[in-house]
N, C-alpha and C positions, 0 to 999 in steps of 0.2 A: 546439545546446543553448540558443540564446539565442532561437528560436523555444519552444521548448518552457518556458520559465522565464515567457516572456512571456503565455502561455497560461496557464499554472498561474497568475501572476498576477491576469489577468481572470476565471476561473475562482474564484478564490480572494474574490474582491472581490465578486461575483455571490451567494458564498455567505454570506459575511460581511452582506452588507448585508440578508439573510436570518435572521442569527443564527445556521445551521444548523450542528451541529458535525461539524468530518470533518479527514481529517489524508493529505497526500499521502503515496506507498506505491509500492512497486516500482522502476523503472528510476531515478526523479528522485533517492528517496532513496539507492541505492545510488551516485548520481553526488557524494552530501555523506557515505556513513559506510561507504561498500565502494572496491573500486576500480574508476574509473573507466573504460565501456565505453559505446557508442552503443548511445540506446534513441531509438524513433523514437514514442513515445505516452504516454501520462499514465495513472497508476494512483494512484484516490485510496480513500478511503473515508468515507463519508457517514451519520452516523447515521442514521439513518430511523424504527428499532424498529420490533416487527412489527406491520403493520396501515395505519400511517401511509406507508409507500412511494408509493403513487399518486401523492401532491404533488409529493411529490421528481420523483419521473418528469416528468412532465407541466411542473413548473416549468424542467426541463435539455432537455427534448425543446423545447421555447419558445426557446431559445437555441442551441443545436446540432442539428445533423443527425444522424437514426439511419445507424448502420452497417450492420443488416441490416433484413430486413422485418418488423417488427412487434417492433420494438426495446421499445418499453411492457411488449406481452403477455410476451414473451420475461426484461424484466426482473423484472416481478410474480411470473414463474415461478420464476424459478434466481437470484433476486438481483443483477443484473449488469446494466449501462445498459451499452450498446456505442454509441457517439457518435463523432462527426469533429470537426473544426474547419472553417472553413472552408478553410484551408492541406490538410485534408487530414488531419489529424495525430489518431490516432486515441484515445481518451478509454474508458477502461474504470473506472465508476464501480459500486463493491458497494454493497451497500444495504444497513450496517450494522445491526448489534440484537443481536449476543451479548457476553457478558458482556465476552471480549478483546477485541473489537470496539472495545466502551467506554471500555477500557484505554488502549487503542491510540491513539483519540484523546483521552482527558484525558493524556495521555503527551508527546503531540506537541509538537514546539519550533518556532519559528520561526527561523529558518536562513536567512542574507544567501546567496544564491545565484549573485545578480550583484548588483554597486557597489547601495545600495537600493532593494535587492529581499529582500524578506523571503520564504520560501516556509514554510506549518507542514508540517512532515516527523516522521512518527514516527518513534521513536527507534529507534538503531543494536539496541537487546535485542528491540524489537516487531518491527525487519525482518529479524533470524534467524528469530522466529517466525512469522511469514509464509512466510517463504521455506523452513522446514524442512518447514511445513504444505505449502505445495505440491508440495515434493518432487521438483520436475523436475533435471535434470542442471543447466541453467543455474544455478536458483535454488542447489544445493549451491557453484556455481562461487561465486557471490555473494557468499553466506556467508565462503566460506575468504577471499574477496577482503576481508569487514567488520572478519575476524578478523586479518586480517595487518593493514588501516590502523588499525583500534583497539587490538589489544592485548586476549589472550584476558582478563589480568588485570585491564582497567579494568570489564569488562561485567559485568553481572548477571545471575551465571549461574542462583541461584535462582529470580528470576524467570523468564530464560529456558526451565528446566528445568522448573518447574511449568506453567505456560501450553502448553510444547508439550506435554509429557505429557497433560495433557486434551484437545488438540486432536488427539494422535495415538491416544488411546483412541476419541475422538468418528470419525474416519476410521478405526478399525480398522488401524493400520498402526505396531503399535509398533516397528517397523525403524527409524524416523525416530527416536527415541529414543536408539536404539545408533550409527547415522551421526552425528549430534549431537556426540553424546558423544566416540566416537571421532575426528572430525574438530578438536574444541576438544582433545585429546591428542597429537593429530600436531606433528608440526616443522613442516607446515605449507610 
């Protein structure tokens, strides 16, 4: 964990001194508002807006190594930087610009992750919604893991509940709606 804190950090400094806004996502935050499970790479997300991406790119390919061939073209295409560290530790940055996106990151907290260390991590309601929007078996595991350390009654479930719903109409998959719902009614 403390390889990966320390990455998010540089990481984190590189963008700051950039101005560019983005808010860590995935494994790190599940490691401060789900329960804790070994993740072995960094998920963050980077505003870009559409159009403006190429910089982003080209400014992170300048610092990090591509993960596969033609990591650039690859990310212009489907929104996604695949990147390493030099340790190895692999770096999945989205190229934000939808409206949650934006959410997500003016949302985001900064979160002592180790003695000062600050990491910005969006918040425990934005990584249900991530994580519902993915949909995979893991990410459900996640969730029930966010919802047992926080307490269904602290989170916002309005928000929660609007945000996925246009994300689950946007994916055509309003099942994720009903899992949701019923998984925040279980005992859990």
């Amino acid at each position: 964990m403390k390889d990966l804190v320390a990455l998010a950090s540089e990481l984190q400094s590189f963008m700051e001194m950039r101005k560019w806004r983005y808010c860590f996502i995935g494994g790190l935050a599940v490691q401060h508002w789900g329960e804790p499970r070994l993740t072995r790479d960094l998920d963050l997300t980077v505003l870009t807006g559409f159009g403006g991406e190429a910089a982003y790119v080209d400014a992170l390919l300048s610092l990090y190594s591509p993960r596969i061939e033609d990591a650039r073209g690859f990310a212009l295409q489907n929104r996604v930087l695949l990147l390493k560290s030099e340790e190895g530790i692999g770096l999945d940055i989205a190229l934000g610009a939808l409206p949650f996106e934006e959410k997500c990151v003016s949302r985001a907290q900064n979160i002592e992750m180790l003695p000062n260390v600050h990491i910005k991590l969006c918040s425990a309601e934005d990584l249900i919604v991530l994580k519902a929007f993915a949909s995979r078996e893991r990410d459900w595991a996640d969730i029930r893991g966010i919802l047992i350390r926080q307490g269904t009654e602290r989170l916002d479930w309005k928000y929660i509940l609007d945000e996925v719903t246009v994300l689950a109409k946007l994916k055509e998959e309003p099942e994720i709606i009903a899992r949701l719902t019923g998984l925040r009614q279980s005992d859990l």
